[in-house]
C-alpha positions as CSV (number, residue, x, y, z in Angstrom):
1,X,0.0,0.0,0.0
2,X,1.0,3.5,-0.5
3,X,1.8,5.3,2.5
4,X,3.6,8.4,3.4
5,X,7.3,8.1,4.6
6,X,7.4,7.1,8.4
7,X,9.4,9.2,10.7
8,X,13.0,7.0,11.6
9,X,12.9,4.8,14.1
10,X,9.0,3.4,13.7
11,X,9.0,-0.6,14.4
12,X,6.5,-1.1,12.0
13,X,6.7,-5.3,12.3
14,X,7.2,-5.0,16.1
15,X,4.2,-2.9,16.0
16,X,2.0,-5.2,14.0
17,X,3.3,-8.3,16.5
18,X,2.2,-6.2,19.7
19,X,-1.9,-6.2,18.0
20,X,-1.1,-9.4,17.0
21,X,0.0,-10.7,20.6
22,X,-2.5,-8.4,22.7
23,X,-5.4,-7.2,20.9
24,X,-8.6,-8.1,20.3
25,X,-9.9,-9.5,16.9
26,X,-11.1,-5.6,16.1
27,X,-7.3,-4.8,16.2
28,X,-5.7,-7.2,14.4
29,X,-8.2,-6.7,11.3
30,X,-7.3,-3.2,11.7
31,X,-3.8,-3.4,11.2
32,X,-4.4,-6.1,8.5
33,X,-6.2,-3.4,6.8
34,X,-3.9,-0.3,7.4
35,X,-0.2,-2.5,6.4
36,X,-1.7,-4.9,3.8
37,X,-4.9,-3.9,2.0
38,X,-6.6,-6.5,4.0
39,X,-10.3,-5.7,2.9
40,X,-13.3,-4.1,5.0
41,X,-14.8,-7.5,5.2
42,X,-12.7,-8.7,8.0
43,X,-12.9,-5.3,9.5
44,X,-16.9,-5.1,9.3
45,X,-16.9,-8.9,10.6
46,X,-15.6,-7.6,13.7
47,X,-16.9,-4.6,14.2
48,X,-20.5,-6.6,13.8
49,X,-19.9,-8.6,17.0
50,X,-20.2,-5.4,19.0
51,X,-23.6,-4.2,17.2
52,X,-27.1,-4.8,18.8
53,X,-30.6,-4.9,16.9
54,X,-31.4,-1.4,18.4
55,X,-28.7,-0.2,15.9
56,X,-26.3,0.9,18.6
57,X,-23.0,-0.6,19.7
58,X,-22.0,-1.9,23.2
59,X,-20.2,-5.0,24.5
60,X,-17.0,-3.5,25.5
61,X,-16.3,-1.8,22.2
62,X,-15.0,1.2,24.2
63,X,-12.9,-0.2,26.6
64,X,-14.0,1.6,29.4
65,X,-18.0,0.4,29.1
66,X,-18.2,-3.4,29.5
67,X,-22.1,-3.3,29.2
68,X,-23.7,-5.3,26.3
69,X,-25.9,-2.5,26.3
70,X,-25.9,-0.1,23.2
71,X,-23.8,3.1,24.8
72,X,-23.4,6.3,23.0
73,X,-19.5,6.0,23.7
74,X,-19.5,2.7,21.8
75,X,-21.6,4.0,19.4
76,X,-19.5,7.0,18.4
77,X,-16.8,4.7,18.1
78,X,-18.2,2.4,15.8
79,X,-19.2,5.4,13.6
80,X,-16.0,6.9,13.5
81,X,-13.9,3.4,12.6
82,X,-16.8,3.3,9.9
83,X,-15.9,6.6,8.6
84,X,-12.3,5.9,9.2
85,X,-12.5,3.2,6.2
86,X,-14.2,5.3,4.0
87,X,-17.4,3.3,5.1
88,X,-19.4,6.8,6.1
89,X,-22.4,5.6,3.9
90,X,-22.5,2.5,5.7
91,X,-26.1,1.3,6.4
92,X,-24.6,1.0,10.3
93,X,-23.8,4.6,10.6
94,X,-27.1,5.6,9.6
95,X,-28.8,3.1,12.1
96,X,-26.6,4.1,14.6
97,X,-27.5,7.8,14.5
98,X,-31.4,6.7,14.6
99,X,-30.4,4.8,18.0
100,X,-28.6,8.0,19.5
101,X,-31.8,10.2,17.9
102,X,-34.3,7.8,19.5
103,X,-32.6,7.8,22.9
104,X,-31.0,11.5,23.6
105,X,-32.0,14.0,25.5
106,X,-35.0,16.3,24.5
107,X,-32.3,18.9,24.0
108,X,-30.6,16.9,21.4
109,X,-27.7,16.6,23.6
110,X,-26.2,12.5,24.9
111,X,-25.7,11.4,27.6
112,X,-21.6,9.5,28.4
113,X,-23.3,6.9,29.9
114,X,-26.5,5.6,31.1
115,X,-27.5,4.1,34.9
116,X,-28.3,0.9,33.3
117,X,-24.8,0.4,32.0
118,X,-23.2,1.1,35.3
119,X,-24.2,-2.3,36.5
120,X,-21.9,-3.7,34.1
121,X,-18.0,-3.6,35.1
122,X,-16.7,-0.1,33.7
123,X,-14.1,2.3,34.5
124,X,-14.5,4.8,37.9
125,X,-14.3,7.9,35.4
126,X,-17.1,6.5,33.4
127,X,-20.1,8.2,35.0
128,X,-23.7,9.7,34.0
129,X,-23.2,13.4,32.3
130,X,-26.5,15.3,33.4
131,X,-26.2,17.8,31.3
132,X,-25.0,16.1,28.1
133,X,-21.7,15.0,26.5
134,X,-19.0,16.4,24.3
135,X,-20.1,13.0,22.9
136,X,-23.1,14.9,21.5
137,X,-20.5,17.4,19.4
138,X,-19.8,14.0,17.6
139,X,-23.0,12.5,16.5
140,X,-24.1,16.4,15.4
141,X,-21.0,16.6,13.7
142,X,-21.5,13.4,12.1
143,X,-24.9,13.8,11.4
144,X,-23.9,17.2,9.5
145,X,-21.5,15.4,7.1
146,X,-23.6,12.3,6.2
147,X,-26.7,14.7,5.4
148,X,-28.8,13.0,8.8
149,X,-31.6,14.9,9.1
150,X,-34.9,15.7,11.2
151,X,-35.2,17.0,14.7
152,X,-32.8,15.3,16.8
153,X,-30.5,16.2,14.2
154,X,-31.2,20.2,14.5
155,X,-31.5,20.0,18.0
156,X,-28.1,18.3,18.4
157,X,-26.6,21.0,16.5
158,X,-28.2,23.8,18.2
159,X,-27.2,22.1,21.7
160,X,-23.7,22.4,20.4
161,X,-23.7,25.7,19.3
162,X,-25.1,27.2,22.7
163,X,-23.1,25.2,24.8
164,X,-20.1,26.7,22.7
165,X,-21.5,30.0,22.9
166,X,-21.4,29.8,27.1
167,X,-18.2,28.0,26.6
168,X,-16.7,30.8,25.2
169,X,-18.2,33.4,27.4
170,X,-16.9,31.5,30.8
171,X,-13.4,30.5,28.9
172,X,-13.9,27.0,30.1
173,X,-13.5,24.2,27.5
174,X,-12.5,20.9,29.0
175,X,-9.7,18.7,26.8
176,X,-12.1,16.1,25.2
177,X,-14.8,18.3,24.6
178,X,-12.5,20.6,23.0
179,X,-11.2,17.6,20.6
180,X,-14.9,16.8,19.8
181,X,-15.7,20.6,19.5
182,X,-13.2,21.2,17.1
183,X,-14.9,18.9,14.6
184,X,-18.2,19.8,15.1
185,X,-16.8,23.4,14.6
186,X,-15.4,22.4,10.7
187,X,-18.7,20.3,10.3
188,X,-21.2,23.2,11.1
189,X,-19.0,25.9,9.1
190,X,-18.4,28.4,11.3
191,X,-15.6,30.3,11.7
192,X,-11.8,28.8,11.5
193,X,-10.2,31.1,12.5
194,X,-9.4,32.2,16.0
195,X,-9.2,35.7,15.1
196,X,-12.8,35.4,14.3
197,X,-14.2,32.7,17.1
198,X,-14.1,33.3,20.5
199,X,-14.3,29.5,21.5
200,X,-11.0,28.9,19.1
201,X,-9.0,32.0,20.5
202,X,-10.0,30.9,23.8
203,X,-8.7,27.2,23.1
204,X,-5.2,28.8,21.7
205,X,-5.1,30.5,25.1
206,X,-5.1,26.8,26.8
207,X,-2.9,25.2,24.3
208,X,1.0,24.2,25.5
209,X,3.8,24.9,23.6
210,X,3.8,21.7,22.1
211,X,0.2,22.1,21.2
212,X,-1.1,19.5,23.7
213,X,-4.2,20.2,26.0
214,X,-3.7,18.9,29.6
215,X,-7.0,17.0,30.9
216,X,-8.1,18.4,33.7
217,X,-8.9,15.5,36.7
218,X,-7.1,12.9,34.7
219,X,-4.0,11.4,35.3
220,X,-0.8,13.2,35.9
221,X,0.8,14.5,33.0
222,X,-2.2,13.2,31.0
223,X,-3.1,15.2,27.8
224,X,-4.5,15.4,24.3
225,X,-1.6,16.0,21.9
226,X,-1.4,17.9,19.0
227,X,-1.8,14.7,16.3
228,X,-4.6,13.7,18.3
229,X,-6.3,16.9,18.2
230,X,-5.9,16.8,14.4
231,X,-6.3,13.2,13.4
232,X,-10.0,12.9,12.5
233,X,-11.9,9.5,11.4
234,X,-14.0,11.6,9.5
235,X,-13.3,13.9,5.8
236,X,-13.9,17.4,7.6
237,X,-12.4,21.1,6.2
238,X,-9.3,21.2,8.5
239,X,-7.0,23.4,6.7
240,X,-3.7,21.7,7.2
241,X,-2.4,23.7,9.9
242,X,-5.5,23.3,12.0
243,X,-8.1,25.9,12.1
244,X,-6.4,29.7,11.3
245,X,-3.1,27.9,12.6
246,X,-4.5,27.0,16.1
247,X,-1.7,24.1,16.3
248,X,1.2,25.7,13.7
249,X,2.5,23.0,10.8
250,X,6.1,23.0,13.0
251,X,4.8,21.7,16.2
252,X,2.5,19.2,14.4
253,X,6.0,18.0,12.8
254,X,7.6,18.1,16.5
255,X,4.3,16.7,17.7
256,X,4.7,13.4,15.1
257,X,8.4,13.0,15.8
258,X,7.4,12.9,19.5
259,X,4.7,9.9,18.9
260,X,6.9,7.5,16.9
261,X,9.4,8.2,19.8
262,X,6.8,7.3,22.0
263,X,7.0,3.7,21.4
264,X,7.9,1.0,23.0
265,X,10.5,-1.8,23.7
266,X,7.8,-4.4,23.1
267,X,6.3,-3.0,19.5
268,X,3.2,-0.8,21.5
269,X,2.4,2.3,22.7
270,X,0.6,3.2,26.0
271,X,-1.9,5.4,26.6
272,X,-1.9,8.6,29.6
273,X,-4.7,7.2,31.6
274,X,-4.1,4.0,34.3
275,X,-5.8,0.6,33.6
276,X,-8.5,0.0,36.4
277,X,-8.2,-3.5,35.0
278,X,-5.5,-5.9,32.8
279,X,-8.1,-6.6,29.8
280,X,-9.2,-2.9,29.1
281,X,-5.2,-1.6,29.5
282,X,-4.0,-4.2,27.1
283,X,-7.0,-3.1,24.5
284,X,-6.4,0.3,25.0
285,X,-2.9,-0.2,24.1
286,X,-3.6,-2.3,21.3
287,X,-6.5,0.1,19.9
288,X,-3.5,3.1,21.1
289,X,-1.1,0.9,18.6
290,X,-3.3,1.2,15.8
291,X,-4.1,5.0,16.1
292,X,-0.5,5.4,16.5
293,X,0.2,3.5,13.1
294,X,-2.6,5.1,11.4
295,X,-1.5,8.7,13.0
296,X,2.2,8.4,11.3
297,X,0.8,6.5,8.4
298,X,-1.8,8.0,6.2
C-alpha cells in the first residue's frame, strides 16, 4: 500500500506483532487493513460482533463500558472506525445515529453513559453526564457530514452551538470536549479562524507549547496532543495547519516525531490514563497501537 514516509525509528513489524499478541480480533483486522490492504470484510466482521438490533453498539467496544448495552461511547466509536475506512455511507452509521436520535436527550444533547450500563463492570471515570456530552459534538458533527436529518438532528446541533457559545463566554472548554468541539466546529461551518471565534481564541489560550491540552482531573501529566487533536476519522475542512493555525505546521511535525518516539520496547504504545483492569489496559494499548500507526501512516 502506498503510505507516506514514516518518521526514523517506527518498528513497523514489532508494532504489528504487539496487536497481534495483545489485541482483540477488532485490532488485528485493523492493522491487516492499514499494512496490507486486507479488505473491509474482515474489519466489518468484527466490528459486527459489538452491534445490537437497536442499531447501537455496546459489549466492551469502548474499553471503558463493558455493558452489552448499546452506549453512545460505543456507538460514536463504531461510527467513527466506519468513517475511518471510508465506510461513512455504511447502512450501520445511519442506524446508529437513529439509536442516539431515538434515545438522547429532549435537548438533542447525549448522555456519556446511562444508569443501566453502570451495573456492568466499567471504568471509575465512566459516569452519567447530566447535562450532556461532548459525545453529542460528535454525533451532530456526524450527522452534518452524512446529510442526517430531522429534529434530533437540529437540535443536536443547536445544543452544540449554545453550549459553545457559554463556553466561550466562561473560557472554560475541557480537553475532550474541545477535541470533539473542534470537529463539530469544521462540520457546522463556522468560523476557522481564532481571530474570528471566540471559542478557538480561547482554546489557543489553553494550548501548550507543544500544542497538547492537559486534561483536567485525569491522570498526571495526562493530555490530548497535538496529532490527536488533528487526526480525525471523518473527511472534515481542517485546513492543514489546523483551524487559522490554532496548532502551527512546526509543532504538528515536532508533535509526530514525538509519537513515533513514543514507542515502546515491546512494538506498543501506552496510553496517559491507568488501567483499572489488565483486559481494558492491554486493548487500549492495542486500539492506542493502531491510532498510533494510522497517525504516522496516512
Amino acid at each position: 500500500m502506498n503510505h507516506r514516509p514514516l518518521p526514523p525509528g517506527v518498528r513497523v513489524a514489532d508494532a504489528e506483532e504487539f496487536v497481534y499478541t495483545h489485541g482483540r480480533l477488532l485490532e488485528r483486522r485493523r492493522v491487516d487493513l492499514l499494512l496490507h490492504g486486507g479488505g473491509t470484510e474482515g474489519v466489518l466482521a468484527a466490528l459486527g460482533a459489538y452491534r445490537n438490533p437497536d442499531g447501537g453498539f455496546g459489549h466492551g467496544l469502548e474499553p471503558d463500558v463493558r455493558s452489552p448495552k448499546s452506549e453512545a461511547l460505543s456507538t460514536l466509536t463504531a461510527l467513527d472506525l466506519l468513517a475511518g475506512w471510508d465506510l461513512a455511507e455504511h447502512p450501520w452509521v445511519r442506524s446508529g445515529l437513529e439509536w442516539v436520535a431515538s434515545t438522547s436527550g429532549l435537548d438533542g444533547s447525549v448522555p456519556f453513559v446511562t444508569e443501566a450500563s453502570l451495573e456492568w463492570p466499567h471504568a471509575p471515570w465512566v459516569q452519567p453526564d447530566p447535562g450532556g456530552s461532548h459525545l453529542t459534538y460528535g454525533f451532530a458533527a456526524a450527522a452534518l457530514l452524512t446529510g442526517f436529518s430531522g429534529g434530533w438532528a437540529e437540535a443536536a446541533s443547536d445544543w452544540c452551538r449554545l453550549r459553545l457559545s457559554r463556553r466561550a463566554t466562561s473560557g472554560v472548554l475541557p480537553a475532550y470536549e474541545a477535541k470533539y468541539a473542534l470537529r463539530f466546529l469544521a462540520a457546522d461551518g463556522l468560523p476557522t479562524d481564532s481571530a474570528d471565534s471566540p471559542i478557538l481564541a480561547a482554546l489557543r489560550e489553553r494550548l501548550s507549547a507543544d500544542g497538547s491540552l492537559p486534561v483536567e482531573g485525569g491522570a498526571e501529566d495526562e493530555s490530548i496532543h497535538a496529532v490527536d487533536l488533528v487526526h480525525q476519522p471523518w473527511t472534515v475542512p481542517f485546513p492543514s495547519d489546523l483551524l487559522g493555525g490554532l496548532v502551527p505546521a512546526a509543532v504538528m511535525s515536532r508533535d509526530r516525531r514525538w509519537l513515533a518516539s513514543a514507542q515502546e520496547a515491546d512494538g506498543g504504545w501506552s496510553v496517559d490514563w491507568p488501567a483499572w483492569s489488565p483486559a481494558p489496559g492491554l486493548e487500549w494499548r492495542a486500539i492506542r497501537t493502531v491510532g498510533a500507526l494510522e497517525m504516522l501512516i496516512r
